[in-house]
Steps between C-alpha positions, in 0.01 A plus 500: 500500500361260756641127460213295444464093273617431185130512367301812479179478401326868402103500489245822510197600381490621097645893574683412792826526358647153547640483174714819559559420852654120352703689244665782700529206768700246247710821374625594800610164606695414221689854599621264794519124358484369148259220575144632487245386239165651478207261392232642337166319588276709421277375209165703604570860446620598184666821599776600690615215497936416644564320199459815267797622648714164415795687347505764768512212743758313295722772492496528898617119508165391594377141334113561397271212420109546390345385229560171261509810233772766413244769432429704824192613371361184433199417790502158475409294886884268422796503714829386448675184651749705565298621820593132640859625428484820741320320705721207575837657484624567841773729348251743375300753695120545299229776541213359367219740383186400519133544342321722707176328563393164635531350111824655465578327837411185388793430307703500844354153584656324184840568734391448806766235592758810482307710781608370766433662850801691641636491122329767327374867488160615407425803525174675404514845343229719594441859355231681742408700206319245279138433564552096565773604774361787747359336766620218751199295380576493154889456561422176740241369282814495218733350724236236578420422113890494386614294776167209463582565084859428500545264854771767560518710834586870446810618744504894441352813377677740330302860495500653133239754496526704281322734216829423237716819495185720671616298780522722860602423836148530586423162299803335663376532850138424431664173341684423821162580726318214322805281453529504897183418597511239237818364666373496840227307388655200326891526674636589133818727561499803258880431285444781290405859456554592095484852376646711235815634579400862475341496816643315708658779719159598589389210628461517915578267738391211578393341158518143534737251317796548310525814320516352109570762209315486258563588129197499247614256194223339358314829451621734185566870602181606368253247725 
């Protein structure tokens, strides 16, 4: 895994995948360090959301803060203090996932003072597959409204398209098509490439970004 700051900030478009992309993401850093915590600030979509999978993440040695409520299946718009904790402890590495429109952006600005250039990671998930996500237009025009929403600048894409476990090589490099023109246009490096892990031997070269593996844990077998 690339070294990048101690704050990672996940955002992408409702079906993107952000929310598996922050999980996997947290998990496999606390396979390497015992100091990642994993805010959830989400408080727009009700499902799929990281803090469903609290005890999963608990067991991994990863801190998890949400909601001012225990229940995980409580939608309620309330965050923790605790977020102030993650946020100010330089000991602590944080993934922080994200609502994934401009209202669940919003909630960025009440910590703005934390964002400070050259001191954070956003990185904007983007899954060519959904209808909000398939053309550069609509993918800049996103950018645009998170970044004026939250007073945050995005710093990287990560490329997640994918159709769940339907998911073929095919999707993967139509993903990193659009993700590269979207780069060129706006500078934005692409960090990561996500996909299952049963195909990523067929992948061919020259997929951009880190290869990032990519195991499906907020959906049940049967979804």
């Amino acid at each position: 895994m690339r070294k990048n700051q101690r704050i990672h900030i996940i955002t992408g478009h409702y079906g993107s995948g952000k929310t598996e992309f922050a999980i996997n993401y947290a998990i496999k850093k606390a396979q390497i360090q015992n100091n990642i915590a994993l805010g959830d600030l989400d408080i727009i979509n009700p499902y799929f959301r990281s803090r469903e999978k609290k005890s999963l993440l608990k067991q991994k040695g990863i801190k998890v803060v949400s909601s001012t409520m225990e229940s995980s299946s409580a939608d309620i718009p309330a965050l923790s203090p605790e977020i102030y904790t993650i946020l100010q402890d330089q000991n602590l590495e944080t993934i922080l996932d994200i609502g994934g429109d401009q209202a669940g952006a919003r909630v960025l600005a009440r910590y703005r003072e934390y964002f400070n250039k050259g001191q954070y990671d956003m990185w904007m998930v983007i899954n060519a597959n959904r209808p909000n996500t398939q053309n550069i237009e609509n993918i800049m025009k996103y950018i645009e409204e998170i970044q004026e929403v939250s007073g945050i600048f995005i710093t990287g894409l990560i490329n997640n398209t994918h159709m769940l476990r339907e998911t073929t090589k095919e999707d993967i490099i139509r993903g990193n098509q659009l993700l590269k023109e979207v780069s060129e246009l706006t500078g934005l490096p692409i960090v990561y490439t996500s996909v299952i892990k049963e195909i990523i031997d067929t992948l061919p070269e020259g997929i951009e970004g880190d290869i990032f593996p990519l195991t499906l844990i907020m959906r049940p077998e049967w979804l």
